[in-house]
SEKOLDO-587482 format. One line per 8 residues: for each residue x, y, z of N, C-alpha, C. Coordinates in Angstrom, 1 decimal, padded with zeros to 4 digits. Layout:
N
X,Y,Z,X,Y,Z,X,Y,Z; ...
END
This chain:
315
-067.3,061.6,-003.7,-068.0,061.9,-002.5,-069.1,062.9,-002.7; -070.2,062.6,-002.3,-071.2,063.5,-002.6,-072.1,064.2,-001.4; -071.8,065.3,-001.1,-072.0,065.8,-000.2,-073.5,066.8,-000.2; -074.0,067.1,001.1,-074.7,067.6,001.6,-074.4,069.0,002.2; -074.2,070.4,002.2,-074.7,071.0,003.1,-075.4,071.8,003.6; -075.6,072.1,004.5,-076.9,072.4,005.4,-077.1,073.6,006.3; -077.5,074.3,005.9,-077.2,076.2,006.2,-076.3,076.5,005.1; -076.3,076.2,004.1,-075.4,076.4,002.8,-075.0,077.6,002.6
-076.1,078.6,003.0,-076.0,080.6,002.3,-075.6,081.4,003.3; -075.3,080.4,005.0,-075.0,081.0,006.4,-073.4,081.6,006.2; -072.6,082.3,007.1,-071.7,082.8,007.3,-070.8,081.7,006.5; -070.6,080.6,007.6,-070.0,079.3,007.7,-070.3,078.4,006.4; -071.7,078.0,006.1,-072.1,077.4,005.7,-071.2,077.8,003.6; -070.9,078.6,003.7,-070.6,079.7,002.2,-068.6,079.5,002.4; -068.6,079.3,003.5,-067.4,079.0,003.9,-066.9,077.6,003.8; -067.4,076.7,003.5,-067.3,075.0,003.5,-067.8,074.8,002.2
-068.6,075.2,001.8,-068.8,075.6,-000.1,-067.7,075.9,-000.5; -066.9,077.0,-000.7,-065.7,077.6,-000.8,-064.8,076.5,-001.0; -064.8,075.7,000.3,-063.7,075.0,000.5,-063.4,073.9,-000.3; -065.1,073.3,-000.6,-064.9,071.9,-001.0,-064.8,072.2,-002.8; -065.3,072.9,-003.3,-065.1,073.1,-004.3,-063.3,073.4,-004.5; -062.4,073.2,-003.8,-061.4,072.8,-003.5,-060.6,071.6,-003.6; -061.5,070.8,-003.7,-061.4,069.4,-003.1,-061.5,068.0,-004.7; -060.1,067.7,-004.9,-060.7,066.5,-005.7,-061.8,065.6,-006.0
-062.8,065.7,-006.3,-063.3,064.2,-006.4,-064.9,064.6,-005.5; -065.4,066.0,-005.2,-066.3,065.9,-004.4,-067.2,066.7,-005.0; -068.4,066.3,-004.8,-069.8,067.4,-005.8,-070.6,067.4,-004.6; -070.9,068.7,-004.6,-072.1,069.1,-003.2,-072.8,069.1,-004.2; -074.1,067.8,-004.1,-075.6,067.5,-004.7,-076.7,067.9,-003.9; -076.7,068.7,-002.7,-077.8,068.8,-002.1,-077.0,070.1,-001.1; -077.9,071.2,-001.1,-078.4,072.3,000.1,-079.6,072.9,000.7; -079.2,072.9,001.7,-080.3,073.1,002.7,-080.4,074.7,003.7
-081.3,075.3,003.3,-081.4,076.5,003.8,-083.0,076.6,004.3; -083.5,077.5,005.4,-084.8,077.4,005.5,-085.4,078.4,004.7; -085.3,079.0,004.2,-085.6,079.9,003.4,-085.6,079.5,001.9; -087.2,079.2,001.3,-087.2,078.4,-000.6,-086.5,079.4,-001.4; -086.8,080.8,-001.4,-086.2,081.3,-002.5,-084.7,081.6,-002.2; -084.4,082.0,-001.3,-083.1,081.8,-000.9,-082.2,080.6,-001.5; -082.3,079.5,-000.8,-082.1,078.3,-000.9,-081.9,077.9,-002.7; -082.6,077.9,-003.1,-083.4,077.9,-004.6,-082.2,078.8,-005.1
-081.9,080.1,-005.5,-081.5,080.9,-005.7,-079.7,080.7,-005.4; -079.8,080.1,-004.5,-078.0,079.9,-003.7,-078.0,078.8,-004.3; -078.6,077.8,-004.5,-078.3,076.2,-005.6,-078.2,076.5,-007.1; -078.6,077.2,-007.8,-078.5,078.0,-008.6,-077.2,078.7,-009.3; -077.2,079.4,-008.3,-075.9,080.2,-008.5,-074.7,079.4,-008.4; -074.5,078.1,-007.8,-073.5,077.2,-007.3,-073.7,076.4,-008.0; -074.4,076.2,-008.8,-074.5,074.7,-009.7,-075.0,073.5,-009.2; -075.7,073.5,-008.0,-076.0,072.6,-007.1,-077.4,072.0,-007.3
-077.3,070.8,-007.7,-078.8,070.0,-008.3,-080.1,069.9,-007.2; -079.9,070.2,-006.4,-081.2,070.0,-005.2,-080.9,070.7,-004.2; -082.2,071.6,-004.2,-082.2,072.3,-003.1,-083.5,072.3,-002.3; -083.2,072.3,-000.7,-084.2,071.7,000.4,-084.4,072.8,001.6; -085.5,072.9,002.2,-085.9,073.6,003.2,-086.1,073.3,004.9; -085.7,071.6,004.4,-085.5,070.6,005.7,-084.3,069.7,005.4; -083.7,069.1,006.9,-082.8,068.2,007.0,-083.3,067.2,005.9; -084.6,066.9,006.4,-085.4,065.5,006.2,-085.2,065.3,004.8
-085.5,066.3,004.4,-085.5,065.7,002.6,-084.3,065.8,001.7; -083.2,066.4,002.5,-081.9,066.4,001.8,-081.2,064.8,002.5; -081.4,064.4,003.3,-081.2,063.0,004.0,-081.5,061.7,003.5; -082.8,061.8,003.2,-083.4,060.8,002.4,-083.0,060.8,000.6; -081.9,061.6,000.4,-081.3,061.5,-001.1,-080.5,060.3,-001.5; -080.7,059.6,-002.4,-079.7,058.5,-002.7,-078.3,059.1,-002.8; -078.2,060.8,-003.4,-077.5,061.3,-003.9,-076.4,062.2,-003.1; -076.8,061.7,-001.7,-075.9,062.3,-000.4,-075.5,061.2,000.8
-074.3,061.3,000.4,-073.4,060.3,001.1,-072.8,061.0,002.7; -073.0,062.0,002.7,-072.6,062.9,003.8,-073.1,064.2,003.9; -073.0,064.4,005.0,-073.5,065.9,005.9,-072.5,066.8,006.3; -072.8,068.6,005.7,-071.9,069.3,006.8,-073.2,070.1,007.2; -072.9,070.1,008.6,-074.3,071.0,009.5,-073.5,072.3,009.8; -074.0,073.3,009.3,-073.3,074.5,009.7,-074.6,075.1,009.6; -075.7,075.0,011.0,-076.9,075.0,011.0,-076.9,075.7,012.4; -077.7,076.5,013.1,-077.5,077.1,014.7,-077.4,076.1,015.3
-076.8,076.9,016.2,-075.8,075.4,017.6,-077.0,074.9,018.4; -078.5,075.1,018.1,-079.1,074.2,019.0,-079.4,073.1,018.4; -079.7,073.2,017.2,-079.9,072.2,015.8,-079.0,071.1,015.6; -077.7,071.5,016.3,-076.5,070.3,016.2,-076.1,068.6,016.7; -077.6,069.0,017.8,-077.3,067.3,017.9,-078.4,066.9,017.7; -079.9,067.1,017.3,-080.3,067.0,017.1,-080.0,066.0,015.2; -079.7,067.3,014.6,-079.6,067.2,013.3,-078.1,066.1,012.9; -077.3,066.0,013.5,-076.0,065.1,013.6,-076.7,063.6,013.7
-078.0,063.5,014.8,-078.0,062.3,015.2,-079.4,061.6,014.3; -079.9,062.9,013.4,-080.8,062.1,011.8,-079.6,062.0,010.9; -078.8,062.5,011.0,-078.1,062.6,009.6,-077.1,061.1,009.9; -077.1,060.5,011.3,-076.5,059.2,011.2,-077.6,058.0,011.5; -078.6,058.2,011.9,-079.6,057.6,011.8,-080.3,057.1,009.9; -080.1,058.1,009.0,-080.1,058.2,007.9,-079.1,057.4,007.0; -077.8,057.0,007.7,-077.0,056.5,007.2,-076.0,057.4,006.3; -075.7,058.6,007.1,-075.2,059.6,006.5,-073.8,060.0,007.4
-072.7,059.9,006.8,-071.5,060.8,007.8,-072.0,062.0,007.7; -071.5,062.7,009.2,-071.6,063.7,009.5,-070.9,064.6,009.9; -070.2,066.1,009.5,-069.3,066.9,010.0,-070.1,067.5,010.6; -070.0,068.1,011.8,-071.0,069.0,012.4,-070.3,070.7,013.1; -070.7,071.6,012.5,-069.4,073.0,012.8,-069.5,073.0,014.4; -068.3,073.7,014.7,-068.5,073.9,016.6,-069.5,074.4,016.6; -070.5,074.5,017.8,-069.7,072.9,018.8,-070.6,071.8,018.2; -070.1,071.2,019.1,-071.2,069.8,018.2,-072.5,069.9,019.1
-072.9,070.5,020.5,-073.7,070.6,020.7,-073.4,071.3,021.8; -074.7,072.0,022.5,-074.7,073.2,023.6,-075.0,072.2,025.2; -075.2,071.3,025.2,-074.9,070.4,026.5,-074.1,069.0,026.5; -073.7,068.8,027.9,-072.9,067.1,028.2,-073.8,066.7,027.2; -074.8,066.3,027.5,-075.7,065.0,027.4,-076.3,064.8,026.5; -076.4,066.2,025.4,-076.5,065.6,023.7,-075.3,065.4,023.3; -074.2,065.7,023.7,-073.2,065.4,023.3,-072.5,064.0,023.3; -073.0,063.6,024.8,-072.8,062.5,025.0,-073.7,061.1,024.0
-075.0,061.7,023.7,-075.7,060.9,022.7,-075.2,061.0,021.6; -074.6,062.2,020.7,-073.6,062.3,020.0,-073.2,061.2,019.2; -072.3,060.9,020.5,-071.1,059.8,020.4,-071.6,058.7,020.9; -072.9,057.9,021.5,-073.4,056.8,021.5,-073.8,056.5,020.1; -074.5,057.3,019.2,-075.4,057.2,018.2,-074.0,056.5,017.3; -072.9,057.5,017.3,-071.7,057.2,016.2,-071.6,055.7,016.6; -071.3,055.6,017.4,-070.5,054.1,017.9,-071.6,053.2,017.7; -072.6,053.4,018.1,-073.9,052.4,017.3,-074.0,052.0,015.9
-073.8,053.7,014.9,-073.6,052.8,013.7,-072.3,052.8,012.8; -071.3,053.5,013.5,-070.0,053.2,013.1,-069.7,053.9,011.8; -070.3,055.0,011.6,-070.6,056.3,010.5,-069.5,057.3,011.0; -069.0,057.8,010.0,-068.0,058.9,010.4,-068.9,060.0,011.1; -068.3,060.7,012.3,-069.1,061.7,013.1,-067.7,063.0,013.8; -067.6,063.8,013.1,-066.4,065.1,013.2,-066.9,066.4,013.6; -066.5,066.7,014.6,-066.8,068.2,015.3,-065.9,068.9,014.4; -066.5,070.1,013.8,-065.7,070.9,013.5,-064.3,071.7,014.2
-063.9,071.3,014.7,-062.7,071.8,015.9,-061.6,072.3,014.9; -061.4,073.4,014.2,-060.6,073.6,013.4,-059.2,074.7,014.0; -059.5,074.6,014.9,-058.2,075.0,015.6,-057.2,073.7,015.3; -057.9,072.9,015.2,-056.5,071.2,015.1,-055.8,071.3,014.1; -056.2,072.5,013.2,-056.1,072.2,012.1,-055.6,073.3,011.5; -055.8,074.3,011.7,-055.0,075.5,011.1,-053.2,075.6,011.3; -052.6,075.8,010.1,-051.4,075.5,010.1,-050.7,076.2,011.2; -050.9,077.4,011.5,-050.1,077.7,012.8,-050.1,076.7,014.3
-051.6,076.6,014.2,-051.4,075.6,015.7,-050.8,073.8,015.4; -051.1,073.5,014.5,-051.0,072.3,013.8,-049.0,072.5,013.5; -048.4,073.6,013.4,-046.9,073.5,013.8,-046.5,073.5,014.9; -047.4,074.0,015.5,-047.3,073.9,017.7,-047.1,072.1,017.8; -048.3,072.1,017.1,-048.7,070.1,017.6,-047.6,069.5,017.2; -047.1,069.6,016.0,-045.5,068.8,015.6,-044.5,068.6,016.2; -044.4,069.9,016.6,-043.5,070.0,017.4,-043.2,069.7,018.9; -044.6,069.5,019.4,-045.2,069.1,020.4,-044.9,067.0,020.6
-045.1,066.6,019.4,-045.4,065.5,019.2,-043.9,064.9,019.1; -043.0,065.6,018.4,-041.8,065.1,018.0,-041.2,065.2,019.6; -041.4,066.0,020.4,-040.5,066.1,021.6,-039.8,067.7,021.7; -040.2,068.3,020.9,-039.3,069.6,020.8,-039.9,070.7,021.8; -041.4,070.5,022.4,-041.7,071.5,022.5,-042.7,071.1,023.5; -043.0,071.4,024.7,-044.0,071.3,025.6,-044.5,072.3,026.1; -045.8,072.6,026.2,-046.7,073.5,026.4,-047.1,073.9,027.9; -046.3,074.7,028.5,-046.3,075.7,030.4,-047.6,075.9,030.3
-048.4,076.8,030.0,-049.1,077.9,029.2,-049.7,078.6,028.4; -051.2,078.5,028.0,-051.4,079.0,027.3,-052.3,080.4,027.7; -052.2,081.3,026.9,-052.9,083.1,027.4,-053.9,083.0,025.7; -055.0,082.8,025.9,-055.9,083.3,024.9,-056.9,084.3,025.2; -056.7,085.3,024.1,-058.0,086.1,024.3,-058.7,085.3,022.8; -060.3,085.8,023.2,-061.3,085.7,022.0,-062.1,087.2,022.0; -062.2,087.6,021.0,-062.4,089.4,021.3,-063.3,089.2,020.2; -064.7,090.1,020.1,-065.6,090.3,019.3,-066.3,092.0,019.8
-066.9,092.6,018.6,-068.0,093.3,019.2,-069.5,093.2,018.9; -070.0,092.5,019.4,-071.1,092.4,019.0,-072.1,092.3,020.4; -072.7,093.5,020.2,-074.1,094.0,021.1,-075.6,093.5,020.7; -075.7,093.4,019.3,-076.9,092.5,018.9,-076.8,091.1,018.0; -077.9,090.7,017.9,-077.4,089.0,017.5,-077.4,089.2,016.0; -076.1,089.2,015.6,-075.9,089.2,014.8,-074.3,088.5,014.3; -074.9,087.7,012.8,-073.6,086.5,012.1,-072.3,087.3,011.7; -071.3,086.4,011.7,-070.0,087.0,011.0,-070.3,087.4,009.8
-071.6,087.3,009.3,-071.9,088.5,008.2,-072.2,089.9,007.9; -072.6,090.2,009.5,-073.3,091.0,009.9,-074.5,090.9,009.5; -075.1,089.8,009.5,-076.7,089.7,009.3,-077.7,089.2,010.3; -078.4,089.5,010.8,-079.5,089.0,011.9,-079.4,087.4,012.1; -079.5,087.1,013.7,-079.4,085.2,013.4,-080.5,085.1,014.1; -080.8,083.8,013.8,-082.3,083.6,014.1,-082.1,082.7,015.7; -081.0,082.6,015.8,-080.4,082.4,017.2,-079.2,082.7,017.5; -079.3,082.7,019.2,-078.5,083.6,019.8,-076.8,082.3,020.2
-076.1,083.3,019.8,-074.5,082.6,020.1,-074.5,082.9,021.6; -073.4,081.7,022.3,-072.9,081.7,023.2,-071.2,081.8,023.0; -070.5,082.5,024.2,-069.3,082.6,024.3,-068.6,081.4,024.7; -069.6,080.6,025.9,-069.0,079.4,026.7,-069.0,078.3,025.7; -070.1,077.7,025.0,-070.3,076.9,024.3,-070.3,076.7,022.5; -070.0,077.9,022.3,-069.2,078.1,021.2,-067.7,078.6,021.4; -067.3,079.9,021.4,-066.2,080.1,021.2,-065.2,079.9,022.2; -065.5,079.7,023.7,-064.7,078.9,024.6,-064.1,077.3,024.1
-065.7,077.0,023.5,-064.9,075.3,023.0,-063.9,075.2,022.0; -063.8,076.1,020.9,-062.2,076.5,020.2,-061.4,075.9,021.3; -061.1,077.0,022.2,-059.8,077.0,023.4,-059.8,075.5,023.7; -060.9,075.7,024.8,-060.6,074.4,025.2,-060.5,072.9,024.6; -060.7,072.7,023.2,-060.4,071.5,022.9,-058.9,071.7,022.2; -058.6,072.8,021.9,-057.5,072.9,021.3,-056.2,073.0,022.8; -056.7,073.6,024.0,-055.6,073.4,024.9,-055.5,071.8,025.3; -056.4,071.0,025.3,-056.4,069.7,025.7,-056.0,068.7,024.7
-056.1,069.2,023.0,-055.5,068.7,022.3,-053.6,068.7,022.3; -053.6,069.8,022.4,-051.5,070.5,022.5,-051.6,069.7,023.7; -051.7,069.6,024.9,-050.9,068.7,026.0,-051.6,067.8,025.8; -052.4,067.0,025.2,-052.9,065.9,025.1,-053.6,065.0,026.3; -053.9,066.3,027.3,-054.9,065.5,028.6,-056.0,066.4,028.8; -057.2,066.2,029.6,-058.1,066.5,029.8,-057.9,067.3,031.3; -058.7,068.1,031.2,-058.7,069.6,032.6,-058.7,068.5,034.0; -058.0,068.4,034.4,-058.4,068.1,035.9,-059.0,069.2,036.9
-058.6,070.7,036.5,-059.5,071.5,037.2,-059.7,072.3,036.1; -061.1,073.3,036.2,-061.9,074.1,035.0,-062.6,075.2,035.9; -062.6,076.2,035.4,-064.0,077.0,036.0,-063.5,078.7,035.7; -064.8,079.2,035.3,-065.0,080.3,034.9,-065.8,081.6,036.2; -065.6,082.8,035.6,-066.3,083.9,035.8,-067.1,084.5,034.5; -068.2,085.0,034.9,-069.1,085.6,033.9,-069.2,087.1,034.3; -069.4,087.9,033.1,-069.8,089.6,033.6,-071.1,089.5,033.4; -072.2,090.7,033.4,-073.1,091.1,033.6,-073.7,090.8,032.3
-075.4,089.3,032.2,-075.7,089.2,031.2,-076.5,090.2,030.7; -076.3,090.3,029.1,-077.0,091.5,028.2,-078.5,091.6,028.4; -079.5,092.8,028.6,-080.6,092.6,028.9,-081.9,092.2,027.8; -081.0,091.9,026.8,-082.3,091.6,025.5,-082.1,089.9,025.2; -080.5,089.9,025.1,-080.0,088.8,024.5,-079.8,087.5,025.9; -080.0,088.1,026.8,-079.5,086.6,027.9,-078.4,086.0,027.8; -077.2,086.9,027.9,-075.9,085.6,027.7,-075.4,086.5,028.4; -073.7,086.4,029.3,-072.8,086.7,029.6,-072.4,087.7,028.2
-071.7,088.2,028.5,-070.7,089.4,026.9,-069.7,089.3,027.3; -069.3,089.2,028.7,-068.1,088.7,029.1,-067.5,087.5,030.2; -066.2,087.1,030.2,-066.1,085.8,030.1,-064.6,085.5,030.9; -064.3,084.8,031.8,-062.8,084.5,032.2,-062.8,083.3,033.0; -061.5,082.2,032.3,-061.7,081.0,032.4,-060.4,080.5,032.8; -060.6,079.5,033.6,-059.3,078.9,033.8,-059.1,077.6,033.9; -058.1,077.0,033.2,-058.1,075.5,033.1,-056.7,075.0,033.4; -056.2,073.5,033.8,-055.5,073.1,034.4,-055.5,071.6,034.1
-054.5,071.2,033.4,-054.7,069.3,033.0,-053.7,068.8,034.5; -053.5,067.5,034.6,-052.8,066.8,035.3,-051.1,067.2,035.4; -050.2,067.3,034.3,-049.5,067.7,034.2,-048.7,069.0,034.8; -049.4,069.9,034.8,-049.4,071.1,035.2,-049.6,072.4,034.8; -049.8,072.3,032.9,-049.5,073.5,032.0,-051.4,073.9,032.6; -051.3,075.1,032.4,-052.4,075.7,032.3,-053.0,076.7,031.4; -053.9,077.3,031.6,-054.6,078.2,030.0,-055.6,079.0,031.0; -055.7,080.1,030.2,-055.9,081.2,030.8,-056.8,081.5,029.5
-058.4,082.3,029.4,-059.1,082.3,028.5,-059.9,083.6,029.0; -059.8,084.3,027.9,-060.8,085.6,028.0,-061.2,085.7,026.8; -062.9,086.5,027.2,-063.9,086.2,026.1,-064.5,087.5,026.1; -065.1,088.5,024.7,-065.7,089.3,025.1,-066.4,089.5,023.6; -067.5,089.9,024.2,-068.4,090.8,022.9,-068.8,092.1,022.9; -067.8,092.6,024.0,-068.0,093.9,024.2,-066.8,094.5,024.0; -066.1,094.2,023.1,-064.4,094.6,022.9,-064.4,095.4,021.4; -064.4,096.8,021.4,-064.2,097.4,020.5,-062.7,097.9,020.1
-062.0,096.7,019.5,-060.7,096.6,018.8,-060.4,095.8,018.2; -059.2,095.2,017.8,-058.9,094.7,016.8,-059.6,092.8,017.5; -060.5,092.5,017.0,-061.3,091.3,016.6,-060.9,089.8,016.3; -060.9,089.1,017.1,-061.0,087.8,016.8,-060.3,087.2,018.1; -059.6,086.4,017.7,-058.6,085.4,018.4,-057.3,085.0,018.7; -056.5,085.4,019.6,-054.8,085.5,019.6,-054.5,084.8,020.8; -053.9,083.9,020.5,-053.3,082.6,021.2,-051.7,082.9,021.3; -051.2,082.7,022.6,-049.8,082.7,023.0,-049.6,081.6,023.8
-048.9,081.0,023.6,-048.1,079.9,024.0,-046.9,079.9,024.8; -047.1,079.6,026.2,-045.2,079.4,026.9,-044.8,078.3,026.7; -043.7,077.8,026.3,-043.3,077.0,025.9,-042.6,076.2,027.0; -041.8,075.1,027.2,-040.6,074.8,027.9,-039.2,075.4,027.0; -039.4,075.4,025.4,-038.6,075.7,024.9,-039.0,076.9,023.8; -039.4,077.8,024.4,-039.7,079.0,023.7,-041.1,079.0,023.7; -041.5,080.5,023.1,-042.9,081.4,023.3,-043.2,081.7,022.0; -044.9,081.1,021.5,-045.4,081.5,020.0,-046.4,082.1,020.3
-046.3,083.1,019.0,-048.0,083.8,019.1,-048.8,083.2,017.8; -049.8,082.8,018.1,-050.4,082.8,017.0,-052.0,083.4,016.5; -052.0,083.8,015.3,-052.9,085.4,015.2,-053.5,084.6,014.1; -054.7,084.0,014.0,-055.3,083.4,013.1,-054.6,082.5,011.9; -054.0,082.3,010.8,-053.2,081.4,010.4,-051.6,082.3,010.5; -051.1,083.2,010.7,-050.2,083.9,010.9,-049.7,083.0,012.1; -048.0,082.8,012.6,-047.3,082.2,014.1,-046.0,082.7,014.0; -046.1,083.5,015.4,-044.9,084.4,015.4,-044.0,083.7,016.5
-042.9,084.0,016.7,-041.9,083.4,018.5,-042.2,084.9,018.9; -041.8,084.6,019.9,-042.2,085.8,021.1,-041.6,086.5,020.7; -040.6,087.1,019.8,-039.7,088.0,020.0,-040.6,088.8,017.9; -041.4,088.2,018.0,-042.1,088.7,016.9,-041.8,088.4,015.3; -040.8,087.4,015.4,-040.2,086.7,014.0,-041.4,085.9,013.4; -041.9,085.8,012.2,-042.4,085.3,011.8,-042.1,083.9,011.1; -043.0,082.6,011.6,-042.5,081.6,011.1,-042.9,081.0,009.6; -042.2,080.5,008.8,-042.5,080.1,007.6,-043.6,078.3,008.0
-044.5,079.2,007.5,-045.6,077.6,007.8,-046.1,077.0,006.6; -045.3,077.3,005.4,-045.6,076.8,003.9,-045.9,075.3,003.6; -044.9,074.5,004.6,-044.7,073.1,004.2,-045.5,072.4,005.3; -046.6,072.9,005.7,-047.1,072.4,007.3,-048.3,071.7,006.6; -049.4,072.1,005.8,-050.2,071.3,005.2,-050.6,071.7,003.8; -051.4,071.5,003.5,-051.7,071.5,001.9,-052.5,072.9,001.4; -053.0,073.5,002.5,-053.8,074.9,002.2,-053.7,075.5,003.6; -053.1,077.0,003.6,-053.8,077.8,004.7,-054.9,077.3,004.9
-056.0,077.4,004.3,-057.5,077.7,004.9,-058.2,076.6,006.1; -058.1,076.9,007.4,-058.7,075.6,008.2,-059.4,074.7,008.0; -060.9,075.8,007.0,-062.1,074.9,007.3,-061.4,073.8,006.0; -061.1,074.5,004.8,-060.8,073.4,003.9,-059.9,072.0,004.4; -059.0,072.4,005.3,-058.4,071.2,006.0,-059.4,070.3,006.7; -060.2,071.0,007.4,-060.9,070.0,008.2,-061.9,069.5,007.4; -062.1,069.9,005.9,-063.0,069.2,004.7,-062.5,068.0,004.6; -061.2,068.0,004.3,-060.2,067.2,003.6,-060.3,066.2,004.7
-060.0,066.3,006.1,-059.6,065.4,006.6,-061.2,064.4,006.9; -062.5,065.0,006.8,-063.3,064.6,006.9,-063.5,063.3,005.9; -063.4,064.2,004.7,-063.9,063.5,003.5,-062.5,062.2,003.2; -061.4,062.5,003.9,-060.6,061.2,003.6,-061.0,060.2,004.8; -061.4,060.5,006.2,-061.5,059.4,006.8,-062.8,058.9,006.5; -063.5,059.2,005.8,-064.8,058.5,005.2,-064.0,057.6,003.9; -063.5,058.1,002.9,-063.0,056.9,002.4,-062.0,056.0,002.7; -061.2,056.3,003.5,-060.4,055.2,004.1,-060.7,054.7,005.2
-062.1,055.2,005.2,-062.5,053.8,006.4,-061.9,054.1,008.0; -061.5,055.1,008.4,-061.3,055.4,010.0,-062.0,056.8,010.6; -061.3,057.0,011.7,-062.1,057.8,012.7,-061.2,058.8,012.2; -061.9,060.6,012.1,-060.8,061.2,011.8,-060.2,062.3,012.8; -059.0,062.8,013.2,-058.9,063.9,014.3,-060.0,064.8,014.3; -060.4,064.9,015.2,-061.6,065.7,015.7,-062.8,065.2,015.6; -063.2,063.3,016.1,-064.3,062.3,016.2,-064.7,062.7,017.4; -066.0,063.0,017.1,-066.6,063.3,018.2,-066.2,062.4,019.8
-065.6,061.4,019.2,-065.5,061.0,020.6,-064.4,061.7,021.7; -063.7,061.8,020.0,-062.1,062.7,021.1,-062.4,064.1,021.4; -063.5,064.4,021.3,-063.8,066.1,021.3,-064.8,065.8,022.6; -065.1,064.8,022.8,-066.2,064.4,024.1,-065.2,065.1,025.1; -064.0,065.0,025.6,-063.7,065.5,026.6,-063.4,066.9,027.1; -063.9,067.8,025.7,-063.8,069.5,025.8,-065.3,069.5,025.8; -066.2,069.0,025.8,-067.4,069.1,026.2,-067.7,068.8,028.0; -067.1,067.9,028.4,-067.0,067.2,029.8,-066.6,068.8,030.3
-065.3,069.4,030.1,-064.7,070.3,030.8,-065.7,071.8,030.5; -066.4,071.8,029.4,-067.0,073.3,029.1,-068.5,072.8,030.2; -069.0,071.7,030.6,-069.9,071.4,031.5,-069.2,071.9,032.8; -068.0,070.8,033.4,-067.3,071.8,034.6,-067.7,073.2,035.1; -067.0,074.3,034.0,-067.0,075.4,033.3,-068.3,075.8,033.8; -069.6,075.3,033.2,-070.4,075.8,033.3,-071.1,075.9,034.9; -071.2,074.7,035.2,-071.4,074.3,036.7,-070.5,075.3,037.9; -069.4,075.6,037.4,-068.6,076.7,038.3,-069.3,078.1,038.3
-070.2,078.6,037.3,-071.5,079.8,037.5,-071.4,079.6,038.0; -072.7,078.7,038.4,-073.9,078.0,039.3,-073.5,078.3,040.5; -072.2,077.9,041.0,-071.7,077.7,042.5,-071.4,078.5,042.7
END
């Protein structure tokens, strides 16, 4: 499998490098960075035979059979929908795109040419929640409730590198879509009701900093979501779970029961590391020929609800 990726020297992009050089049987032959010396310099140092400054010319390689876009989130459906136009599968990092309706072209383009097309949704995938879903799946465990915080500090636009981005993140359309595809994935239905509150947008950057959301599938369990970039403490993401049959916490690949015992998640998949799982599972449903968990089409419905979401501003 000969791969492509695309923001290669980005936070993320250095993160899926990592991973696939992990990976039996796969050579990243092409990166793409906007920046030549950069770019040039990061191919280099990685062993990587071609390095590009556009989608366009790492696409048109005989020598790339696939795409990972870990490129800014406005770039995502845009660039998803050359790189399948090109005859190229395509992983694309969350989200797969910042509205319904590229999203929804998205998933027309895929089904037109029947190319593998994967949102990065790697919540599906990280061994703590991915022991929720088992357990979920087998009958052991049904999901009341979920309480997520997403906690950051960040006042200027700036990458999980701490380095300047040349665009600006969103909380709803990025880090909300974690939650929400991942609560609709565990009960396995889509929000029948959604809607959010926003705090006071930042006056340089134009976004909300803060964030509270509430979702509700048919069944009855519900999820509760708070978002902030104005949170100076301990950082990131912590998911708790009520259970019908007990209460998990789960703290990035760490999963505790409520009572703080830690679970042994050794035998759940083949590596801690998410993004590498969701490498793996990309690059095998391209060789075996199927759709893989997290096809854009099954991710179409945490896109439908983060629209809801969004439309609940407005009103």
């Amino acid at each position: 499998m000969r791969i492509c990726v695309a923001g290669a020297y980005g936070a993320f992009g250095m993160k899926h490098m990592d991973a696939l050089a992990q990976i039996e049987g796969v050579t990243v032959t092409s990166v793409m960075g906007p920046t030549k010396a950069k770019i040039e310099a990061f191919a280099a140092e990685r062993g990587v035979g071609h390095a590009g400054t556009t989608l366009d010319e790492c696409i048109a390689r005989d020598d790339v059979d696939a795409v990972i876009l870990s490129t800014p989130t406005q770039l995502h459906a845009e660039q998803a929908i050359a790189c399948m136009k090109a005859g190229k599968h395509v992983l694309v990092e969350i989200p797969m795109a910042d509205t319904l309706a590229d999203s929804q072209e998205i998933v027309r383009v895929q089904q037109e040419t029947g190319l593998v097309a994967m949102a990065g949704q790697v919540r599906r995938f990280n061994p703590s929640h991915q022991w929720i879903h088992n357990k979920i799946a087998a009958g052991e465990l049904k999901v009341q409730q979920m309480d997520v915080q997403t906690y950051f500090f960040r006042r200027s636009n700036m990458n999980a590198k701490g380095e300047p981005r040349s665009w600006t993140d969103h909380l709803l359309w990025h880090h909300a879509c974690h939650t929400v595809d991942l609560f609709q994935y565990q009960t396995g239905e889509t929000c029948s009701e959604a809607f959010g509150l926003q705090g006071p947008h930042h006056p340089d950057l134009g976004i909300a900093m803060d964030m509270s959301i509430g979702m509700k599938v048919p069944s009855g369990a519900i999820c509760t979501l708070s978002l902030s970039f104005n949170n100076d403490g301990p950082l990131g993401t912590f998911f708790r779970y009520i259970c019908d049959n007990g209460t998990y916490i789960a703290r990035y690949d760490d999963l505790y029961d409520g009572n703080e015992n830690q679970i042994d998640l050794s035998d759940v998949a083949v590596s801690n590391n998410g993004i590498e799982l969701i490498d793996r599972e990309f690059i095998s449903a391209i060789q075996e020929g199927r759709q893989p968990n997290g096809a854009v089409a099954d991710v179409l419905g945490a896109m439908e609800t983060l629209d809801k979401i969004e439309r609940s501003f407005r009103s």
